[in-house]
C-alpha positions as CSV (number, residue, x, y, z in Angstrom):
1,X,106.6,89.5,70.9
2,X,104.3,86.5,71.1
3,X,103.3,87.1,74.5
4,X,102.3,90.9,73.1
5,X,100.5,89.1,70.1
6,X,98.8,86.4,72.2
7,X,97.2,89.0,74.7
8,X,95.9,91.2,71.7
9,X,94.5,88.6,69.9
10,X,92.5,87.4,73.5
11,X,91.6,90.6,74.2
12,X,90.0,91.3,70.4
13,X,88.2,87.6,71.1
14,X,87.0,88.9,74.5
15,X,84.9,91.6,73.2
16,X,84.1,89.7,70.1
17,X,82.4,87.5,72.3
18,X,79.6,89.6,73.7
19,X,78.5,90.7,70.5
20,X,78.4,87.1,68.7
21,X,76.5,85.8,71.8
22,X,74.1,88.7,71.6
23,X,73.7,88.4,67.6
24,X,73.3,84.5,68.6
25,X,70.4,85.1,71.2
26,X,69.0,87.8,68.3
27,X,69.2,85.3,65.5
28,X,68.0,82.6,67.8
29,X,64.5,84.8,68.8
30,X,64.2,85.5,65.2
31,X,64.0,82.0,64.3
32,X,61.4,81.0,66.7
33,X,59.1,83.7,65.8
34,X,59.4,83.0,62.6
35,X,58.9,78.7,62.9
36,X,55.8,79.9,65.3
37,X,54.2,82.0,62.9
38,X,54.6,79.5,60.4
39,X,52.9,76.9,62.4
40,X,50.3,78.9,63.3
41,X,49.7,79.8,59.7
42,X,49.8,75.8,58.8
43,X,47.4,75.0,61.4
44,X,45.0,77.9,60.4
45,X,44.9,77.0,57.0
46,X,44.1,73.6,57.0
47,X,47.8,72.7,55.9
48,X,48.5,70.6,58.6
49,X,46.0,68.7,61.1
50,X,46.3,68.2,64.8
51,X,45.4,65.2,66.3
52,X,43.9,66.9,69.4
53,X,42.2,70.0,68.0
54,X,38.9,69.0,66.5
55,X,37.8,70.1,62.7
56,X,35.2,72.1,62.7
57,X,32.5,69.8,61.1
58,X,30.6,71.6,58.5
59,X,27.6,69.6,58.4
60,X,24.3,71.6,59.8
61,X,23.2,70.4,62.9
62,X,20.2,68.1,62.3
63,X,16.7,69.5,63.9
64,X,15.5,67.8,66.5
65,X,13.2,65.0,66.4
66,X,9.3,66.1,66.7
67,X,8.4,65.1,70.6
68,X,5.6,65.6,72.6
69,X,5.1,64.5,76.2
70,X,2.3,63.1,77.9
71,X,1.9,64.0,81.4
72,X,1.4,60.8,83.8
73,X,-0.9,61.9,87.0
74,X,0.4,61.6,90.2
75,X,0.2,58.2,91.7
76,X,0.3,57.4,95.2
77,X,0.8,54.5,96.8
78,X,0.3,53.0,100.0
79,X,3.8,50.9,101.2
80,X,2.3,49.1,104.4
81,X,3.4,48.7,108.5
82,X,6.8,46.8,107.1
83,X,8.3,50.3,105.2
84,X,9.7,53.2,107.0
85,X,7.7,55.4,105.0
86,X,3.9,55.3,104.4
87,X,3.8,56.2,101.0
88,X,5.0,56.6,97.6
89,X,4.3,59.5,95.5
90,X,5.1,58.8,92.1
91,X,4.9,61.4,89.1
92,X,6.4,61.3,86.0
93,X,6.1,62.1,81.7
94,X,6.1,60.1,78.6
95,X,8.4,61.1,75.8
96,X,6.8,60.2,72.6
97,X,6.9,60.9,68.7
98,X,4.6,63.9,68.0
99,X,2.4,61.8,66.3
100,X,1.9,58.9,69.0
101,X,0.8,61.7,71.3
102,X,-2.9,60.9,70.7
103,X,-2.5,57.4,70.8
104,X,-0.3,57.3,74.1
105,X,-2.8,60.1,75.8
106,X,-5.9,57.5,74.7
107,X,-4.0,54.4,76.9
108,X,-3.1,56.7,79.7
109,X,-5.5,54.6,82.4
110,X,-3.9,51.5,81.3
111,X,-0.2,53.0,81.8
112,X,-1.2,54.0,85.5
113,X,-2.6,51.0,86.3
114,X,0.6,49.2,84.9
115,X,2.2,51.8,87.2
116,X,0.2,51.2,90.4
117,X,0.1,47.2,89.9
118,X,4.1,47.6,89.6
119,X,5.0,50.1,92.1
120,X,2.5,48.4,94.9
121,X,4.2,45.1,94.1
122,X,7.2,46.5,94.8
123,X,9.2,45.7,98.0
124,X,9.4,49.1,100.2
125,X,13.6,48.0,101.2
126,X,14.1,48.2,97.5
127,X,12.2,51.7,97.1
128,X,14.5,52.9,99.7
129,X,18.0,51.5,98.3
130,X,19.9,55.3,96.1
131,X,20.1,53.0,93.1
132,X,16.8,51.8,93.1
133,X,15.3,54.6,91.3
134,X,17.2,53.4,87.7
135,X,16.3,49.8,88.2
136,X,12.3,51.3,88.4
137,X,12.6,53.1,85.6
138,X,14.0,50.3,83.4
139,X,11.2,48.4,84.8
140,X,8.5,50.6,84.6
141,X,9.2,51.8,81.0
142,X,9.1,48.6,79.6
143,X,6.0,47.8,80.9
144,X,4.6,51.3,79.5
145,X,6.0,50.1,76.1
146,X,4.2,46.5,76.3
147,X,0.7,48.4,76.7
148,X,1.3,50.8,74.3
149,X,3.3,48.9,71.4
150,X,6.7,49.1,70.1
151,X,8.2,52.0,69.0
152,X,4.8,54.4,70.6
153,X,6.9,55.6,74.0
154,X,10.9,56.8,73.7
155,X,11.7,57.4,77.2
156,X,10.2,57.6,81.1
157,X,11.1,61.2,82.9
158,X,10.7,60.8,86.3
159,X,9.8,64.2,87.8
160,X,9.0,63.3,91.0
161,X,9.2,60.1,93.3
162,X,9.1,60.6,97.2
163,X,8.6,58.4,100.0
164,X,6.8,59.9,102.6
């Protein structure tokens, strides 16, 4: 009668088996839905902080400084027999403070002879190099700020600089 007892008992664990496996996958789906809602929850409410989301800053963005630009003619400049290219045409704005606008306009013919002294002094194989044009700039606005004092012009924009 063991044998008879033994197989009955395996055969009640066999089909006991399904259902504790299924009521294991159930419980285990319940669990994780649950722990992800949770999280959500502690995220969204400021409970817990991620390192990789950013807070939303609640400061107001600040309003933009007053600017005004000052339009620089088109210069054009003559490179000699030695360049590939006869000439330079060199165009460009002045990004000042709203009110340095008047005083920058009023120096305007000394900024483009600054420019035109510089430029023409320039050698044309450096004009020609691709990372020549941030090496000018540097150059060129620094000399824009020496004629018309510190703190008067923020920043060159170069619209337009083409050797011909």
């Amino acid at each position: 009668m063991s044998d008879l007892s033994a197989g009955s008992e395996m055969l009640q664990s066999s089909e006991a088996s399904p259902r504790r496996a299924w009521r294991a996958i159930l419980i285990s789906l319940v669990l994780a839905l649950l722990s992800g809602a949770g999280g959500f929850y502690a995220s969204r409410a400021g409970l817990v902080t991620l390192p990789f989301i950013a807070a939303p800053d609640a400061s107001p963005v600040p309003a933009l400084p007053s600017i005004a630009y000052v339009q620089i003619p088109a210069i054009i400049i003559s490179l000699g027999p030695a360049a590939t290219g006869r000439h330079l045409k060199f165009s460009a704005q002045l990004e000042t403070e709203t009110r340095h606008q008047e005083e920058v306009s009023l120096l305007l013919p000394r900024i483009v002879d600054v420019l035109n002294s510089y430029l023409r002094a320039v050698e044309p194989r450096e004009l020609e190099d691709a990372g020549a044009i941030t090496r000018l700039r540097g150059q060129m606005l620094r000399r824009i700020q020496i004629v018309t004092g510190e703190g008067r012009v923020r920043d060159l924009l170069i619209a337009e600089f083409v050797l011909n």
